[in-house]
Steps between C-alpha positions, in 0.01 A plus 500: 500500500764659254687791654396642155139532398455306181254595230204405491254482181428677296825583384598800235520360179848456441551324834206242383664450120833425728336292718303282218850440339657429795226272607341334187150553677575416871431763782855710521714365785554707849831564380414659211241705629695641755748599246284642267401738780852708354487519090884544522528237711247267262648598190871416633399143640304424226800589294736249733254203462687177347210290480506511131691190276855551567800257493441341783237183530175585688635219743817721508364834532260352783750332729736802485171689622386289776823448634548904481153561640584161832807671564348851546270388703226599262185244478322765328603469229675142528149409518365665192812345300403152662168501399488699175772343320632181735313297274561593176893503627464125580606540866305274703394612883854327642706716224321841615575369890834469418523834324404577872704243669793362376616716269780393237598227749189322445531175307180550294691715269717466164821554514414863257204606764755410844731745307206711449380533794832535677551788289181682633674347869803714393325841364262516765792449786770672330356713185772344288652207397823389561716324200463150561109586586441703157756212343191254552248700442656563119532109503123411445404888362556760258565820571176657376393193778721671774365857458155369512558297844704802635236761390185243616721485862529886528100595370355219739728643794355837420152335488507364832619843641197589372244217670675448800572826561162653436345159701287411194210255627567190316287389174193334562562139342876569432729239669680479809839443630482150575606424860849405593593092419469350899880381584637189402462326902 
């Protein structure tokens, strides 16, 4: 149970017009809910969200969330990326494993998604970059591309403090981590 009450139907009418954007139809997430339970706090998230088209890929913007979301630890909403958008990113059930497991060192990836990924590796351990790490990074991306990836790191951080520290129940029918690859004997 969320440390946080969530709302629960039926919602004011600006909360539901919010949700229904959000959402396109489907029943608001836990997340959001919770959330929503603040307006300040609603109307600032809301105003965070980079979900729209930016300049990253949708393959992009979706490995530099999963890999944010595995590293904090939050299946929440690791699970809601997996299963809402894994598809339509073209990352088949090994690629979101490795965006578990594996990481940047993982073989699976192009050479632009290893440097990708090791640059979420970097911000999440280190909240920079050093100069041979941003160096690569501006090898395979613009730098309307960088602030994207830096700014997707930091609002995904702040969106597992959220889940994982309010202990939101997972999604029904969202994915889950997928266990740990058994070592090589």
């Amino acid at each position: 149970m969320s440390r946080i009450v969530p709302l629960d139907p039926p919602y004011d009418a600006d909360v539901q017009a919010s949700f229904d954007l959000v959402m396109r139809g489907a029943s608001p997430l836990i997340l959001f809910r919770t959330v929503a339970t603040s307006d300040r706090a609603w109307r600032k998230f809301r105003g965070g969200s980079l979900l729209d088209k930016g300049p990253l890929s949708l393959r992009e913007r979706e490995l530099v969330i999963d890999r944010t979301c595995a590293l904090t630890g939050c299946e929440y909403e690791w699970g809601v990326h997996a299963s809402a958008f894994g598809a339509a990113a073209s990352l088949s059930d090994d690629e979101l494993a490795c965006t578990v497991h594996g990481g940047s060192r993982a073989t699976i990836w192009t050479a632009a998604e290893q440097v990708l990924l090791a640059t979420v590796e970097a911000l999440h351990a280190n909240a920079t970059l050093d100069l041979a790490e941003f160096e690569a990074l501006a090898a395979h991306y613009r730098s309307d591309q960088i602030l994207e990836i830096m700014m997707l790191c930091g609002f995904y951080r702040m969106v597992a403090y959220v889940s994982n520290g309010l202990a939101l129940p997972l999604e029904p029918g969202a994915a889950r981590f997928p266990p740990a690859p058994a070592a090589a004997a």
